[in-house]
C-alpha positions as CSV (number, residue, x, y, z in Angstrom):
1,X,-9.5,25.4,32.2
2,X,-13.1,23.8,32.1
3,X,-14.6,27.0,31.2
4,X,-12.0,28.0,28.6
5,X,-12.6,24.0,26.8
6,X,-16.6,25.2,26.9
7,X,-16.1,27.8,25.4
8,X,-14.2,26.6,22.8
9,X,-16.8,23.6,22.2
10,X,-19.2,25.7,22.0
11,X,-17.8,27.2,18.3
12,X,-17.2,23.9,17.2
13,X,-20.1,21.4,17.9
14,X,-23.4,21.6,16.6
15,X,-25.8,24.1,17.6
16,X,-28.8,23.0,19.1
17,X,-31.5,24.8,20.8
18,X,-31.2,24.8,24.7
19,X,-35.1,24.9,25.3
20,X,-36.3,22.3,22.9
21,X,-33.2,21.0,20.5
22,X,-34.1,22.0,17.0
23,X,-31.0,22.3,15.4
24,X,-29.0,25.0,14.1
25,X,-30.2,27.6,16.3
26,X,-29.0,28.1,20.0
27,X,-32.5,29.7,21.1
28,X,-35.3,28.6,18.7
29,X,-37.9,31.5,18.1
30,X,-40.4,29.8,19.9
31,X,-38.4,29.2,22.9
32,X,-37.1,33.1,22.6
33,X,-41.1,34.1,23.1
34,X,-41.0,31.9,26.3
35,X,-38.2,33.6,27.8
36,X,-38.2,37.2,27.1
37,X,-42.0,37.0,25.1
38,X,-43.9,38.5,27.8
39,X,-44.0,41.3,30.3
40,X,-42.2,40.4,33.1
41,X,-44.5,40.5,36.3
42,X,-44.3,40.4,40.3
43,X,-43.4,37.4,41.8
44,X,-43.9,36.3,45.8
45,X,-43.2,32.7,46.8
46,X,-46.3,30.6,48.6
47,X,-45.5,30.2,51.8
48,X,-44.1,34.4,51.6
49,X,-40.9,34.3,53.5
50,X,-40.8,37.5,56.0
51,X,-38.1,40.2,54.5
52,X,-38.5,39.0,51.1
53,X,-37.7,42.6,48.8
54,X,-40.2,42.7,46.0
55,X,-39.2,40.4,42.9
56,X,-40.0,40.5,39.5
57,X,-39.4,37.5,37.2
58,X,-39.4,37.4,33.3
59,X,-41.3,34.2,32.8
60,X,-42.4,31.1,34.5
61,X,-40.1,28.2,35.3
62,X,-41.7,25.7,33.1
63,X,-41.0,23.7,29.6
64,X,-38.5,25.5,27.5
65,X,-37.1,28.4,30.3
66,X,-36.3,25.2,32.7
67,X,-34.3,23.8,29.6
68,X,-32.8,27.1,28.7
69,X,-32.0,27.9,32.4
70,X,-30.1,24.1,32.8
71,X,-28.4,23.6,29.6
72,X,-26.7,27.2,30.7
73,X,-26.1,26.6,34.6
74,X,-25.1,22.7,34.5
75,X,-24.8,21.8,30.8
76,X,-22.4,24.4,30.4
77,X,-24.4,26.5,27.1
78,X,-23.1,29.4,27.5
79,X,-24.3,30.6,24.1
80,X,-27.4,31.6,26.2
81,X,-26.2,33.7,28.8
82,X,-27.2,36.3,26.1
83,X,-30.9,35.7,25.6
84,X,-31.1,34.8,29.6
85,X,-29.6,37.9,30.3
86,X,-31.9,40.0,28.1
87,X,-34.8,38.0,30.3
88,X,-33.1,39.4,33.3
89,X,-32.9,42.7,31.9
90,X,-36.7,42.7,31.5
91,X,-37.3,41.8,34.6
92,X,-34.9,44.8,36.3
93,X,-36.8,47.0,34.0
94,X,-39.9,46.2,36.0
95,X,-38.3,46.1,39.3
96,X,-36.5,49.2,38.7
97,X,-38.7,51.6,36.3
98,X,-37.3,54.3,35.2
99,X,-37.3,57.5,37.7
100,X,-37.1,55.1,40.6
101,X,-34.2,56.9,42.8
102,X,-31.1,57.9,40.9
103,X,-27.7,57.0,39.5
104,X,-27.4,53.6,37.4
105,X,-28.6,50.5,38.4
106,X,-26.6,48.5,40.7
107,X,-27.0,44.4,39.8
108,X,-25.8,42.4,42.9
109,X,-25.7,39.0,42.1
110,X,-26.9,36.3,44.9
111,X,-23.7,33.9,44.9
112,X,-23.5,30.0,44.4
113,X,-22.0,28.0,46.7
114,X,-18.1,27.9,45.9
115,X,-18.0,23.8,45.6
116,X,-21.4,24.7,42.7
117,X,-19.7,27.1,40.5
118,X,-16.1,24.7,41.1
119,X,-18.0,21.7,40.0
120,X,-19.8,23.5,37.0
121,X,-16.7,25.3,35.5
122,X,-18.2,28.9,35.8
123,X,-20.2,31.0,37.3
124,X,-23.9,30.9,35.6
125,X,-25.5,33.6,38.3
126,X,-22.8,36.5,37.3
127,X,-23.0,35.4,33.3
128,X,-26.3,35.8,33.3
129,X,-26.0,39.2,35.2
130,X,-23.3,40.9,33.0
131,X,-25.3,40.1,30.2
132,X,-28.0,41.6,31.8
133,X,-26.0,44.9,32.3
134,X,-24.8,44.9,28.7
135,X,-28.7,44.6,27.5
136,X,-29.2,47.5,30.0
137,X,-26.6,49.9,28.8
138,X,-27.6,49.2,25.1
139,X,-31.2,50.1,25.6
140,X,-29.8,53.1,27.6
141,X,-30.4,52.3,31.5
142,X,-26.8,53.2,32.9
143,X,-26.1,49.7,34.5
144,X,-23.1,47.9,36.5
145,X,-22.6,44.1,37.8
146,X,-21.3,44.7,41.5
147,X,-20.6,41.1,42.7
148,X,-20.1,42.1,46.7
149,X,-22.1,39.7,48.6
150,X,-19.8,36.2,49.3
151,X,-20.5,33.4,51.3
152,X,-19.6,33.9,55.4
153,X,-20.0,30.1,55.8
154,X,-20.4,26.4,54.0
155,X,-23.9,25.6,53.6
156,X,-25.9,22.4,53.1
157,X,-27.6,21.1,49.7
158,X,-30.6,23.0,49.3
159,X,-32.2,20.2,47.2
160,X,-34.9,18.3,49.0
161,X,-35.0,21.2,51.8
162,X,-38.2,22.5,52.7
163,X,-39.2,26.0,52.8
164,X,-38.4,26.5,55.9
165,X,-35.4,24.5,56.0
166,X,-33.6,26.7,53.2
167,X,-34.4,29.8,55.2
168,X,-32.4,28.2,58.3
169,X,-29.8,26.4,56.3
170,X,-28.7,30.6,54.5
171,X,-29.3,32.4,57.7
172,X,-26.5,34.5,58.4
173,X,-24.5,32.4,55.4
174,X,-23.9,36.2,53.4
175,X,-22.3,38.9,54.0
176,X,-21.1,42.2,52.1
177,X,-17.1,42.2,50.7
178,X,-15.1,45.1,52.8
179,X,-15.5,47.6,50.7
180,X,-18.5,46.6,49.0
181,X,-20.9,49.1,50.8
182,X,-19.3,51.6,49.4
183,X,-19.2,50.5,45.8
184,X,-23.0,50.5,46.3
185,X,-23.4,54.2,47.1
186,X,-25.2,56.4,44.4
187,X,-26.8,53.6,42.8
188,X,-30.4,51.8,42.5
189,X,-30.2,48.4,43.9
190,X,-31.3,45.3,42.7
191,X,-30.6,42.3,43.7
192,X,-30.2,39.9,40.7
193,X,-30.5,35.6,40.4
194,X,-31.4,33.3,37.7
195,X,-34.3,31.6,40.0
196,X,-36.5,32.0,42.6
197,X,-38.3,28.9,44.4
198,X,-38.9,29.5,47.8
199,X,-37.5,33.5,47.8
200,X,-34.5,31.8,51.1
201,X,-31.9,33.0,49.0
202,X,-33.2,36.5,48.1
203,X,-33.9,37.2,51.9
204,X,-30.5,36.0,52.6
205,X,-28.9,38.6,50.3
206,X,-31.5,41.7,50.9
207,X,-30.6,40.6,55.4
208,X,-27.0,40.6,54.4
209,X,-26.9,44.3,52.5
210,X,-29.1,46.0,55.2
211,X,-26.8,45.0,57.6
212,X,-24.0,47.6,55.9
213,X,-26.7,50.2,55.0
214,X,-26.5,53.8,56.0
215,X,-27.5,57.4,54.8
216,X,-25.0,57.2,52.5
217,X,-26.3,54.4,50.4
218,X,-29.9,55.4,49.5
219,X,-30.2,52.8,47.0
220,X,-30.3,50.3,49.9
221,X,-33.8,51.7,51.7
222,X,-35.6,50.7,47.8
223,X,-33.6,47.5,47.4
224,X,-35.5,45.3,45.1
225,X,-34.9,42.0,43.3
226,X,-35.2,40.6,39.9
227,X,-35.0,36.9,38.7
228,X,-35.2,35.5,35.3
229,X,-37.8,33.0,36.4
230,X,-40.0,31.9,39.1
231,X,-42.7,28.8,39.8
232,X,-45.9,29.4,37.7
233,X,-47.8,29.9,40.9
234,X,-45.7,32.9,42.6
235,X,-46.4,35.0,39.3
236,X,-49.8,37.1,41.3
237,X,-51.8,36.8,37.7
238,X,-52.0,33.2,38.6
239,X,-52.9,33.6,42.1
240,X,-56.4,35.1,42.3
């Protein structure tokens, strides 16, 4: 019900845009160029947790994409799950260039916590994802959202956690649907997520597939990840 009354406000209240508030526009220009303005580039997390897959993020987590990326996830915008998941889309793109393995891409989304996407009304990560997909598809990458990873078990907060706190609080907290291997076969994996801080969450996911990979699934020895943004200082441009 609260994601049905969202949507509805959204048609009916006054459009403001989510990464600065001019009016009458959901995603000024400006605020578009932020996003989705620049090539996206390779992203690695300082301290570099170990069996981290390689990540590519579409911009920096600063200013207007910190705005964009909240009004969505808790504000409930969901006007821009469109131009977040063209930033995602740019950022499989570089994860995934073309003739990289074969078959379509594969997004797997990295879950919320069940009492998160309760407490917000929807599911921001997948949104963002199937927009992704769509953006894909039109620009004519074959592309699918394959939501199989769930959580195995509660797990803490990870506000105020440190690095190496968040990679203890998600170990082992993942693991692949029955079934889900399977879906996964024939396909280019890439693990998808609207941020990366410390990468905890990306190893959890990559830990969690390996652990149902096989010759079958080829897609699984090149999984890689992509995020629509990342802290300033992963992006490696900003690290030399």
């Amino acid at each position: 019900m609260r994601g049905w009354w969202r949507e509805i406000t959204g048609l009916v209240l006054p459009v403001a845009c989510g990464g600065c508030g001019r009016p009458r526009t959901p995603l000024c220009d400006d605020c578009g160029r932020a996003l989705y303005g620049t090539w996206p580039g390779r992203v690695r997390p300082v301290p570099e947790p170990v069996g981290l897959p390689v990540v590519h993020a579409a911009a920096p987590y600063e200013d207007a994409v910190r705005a964009v990326l909240l009004a969505h996830k808790e504000r409930g915008a969901l006007g821009l799950a469109g131009p977040l998941g063209r930033a995602l889309a740019g950022a499989v793109r570089a994860a995934a260039p073309p003739g990289t393995g074969v078959g379509p891409l594969l997004l797997v989304p990295v879950p919320s916590a069940r009492r998160a996407v309760g407490a917000r009304g929807h599911d921001a990560g997948r949104r963002i994802a199937l927009a992704a997909a769509g953006e894909l598809r039109r620009t004519g990458r074959p592309a699918r959202v394959l939501p199989v990873l769930r959580q195995a078990r509660p797990v803490a907060d990870q506000a105020g956690l440190s690095a190496c706190q968040r990679l203890a609080n998600l170990s082992g907290a993942l693991e692949v649907m029955a079934g889900g291997a399977r879906l996964l076969e024939g396909g280019r994996v890439v693990l998808v997520d609207d941020l990366m801080t410390t990468g905890a969450s990306l190893v959890e996911a990559a830990r969690a597939l390996s652990a149902v990979s096989g010759p079958d699934i080829p897609g699984f020895a090149q999984v890689s990840a992509a995020v629509v943004a990342a802290p300033s200082l992963s992006f490696e441009i900003n690290r030399n």
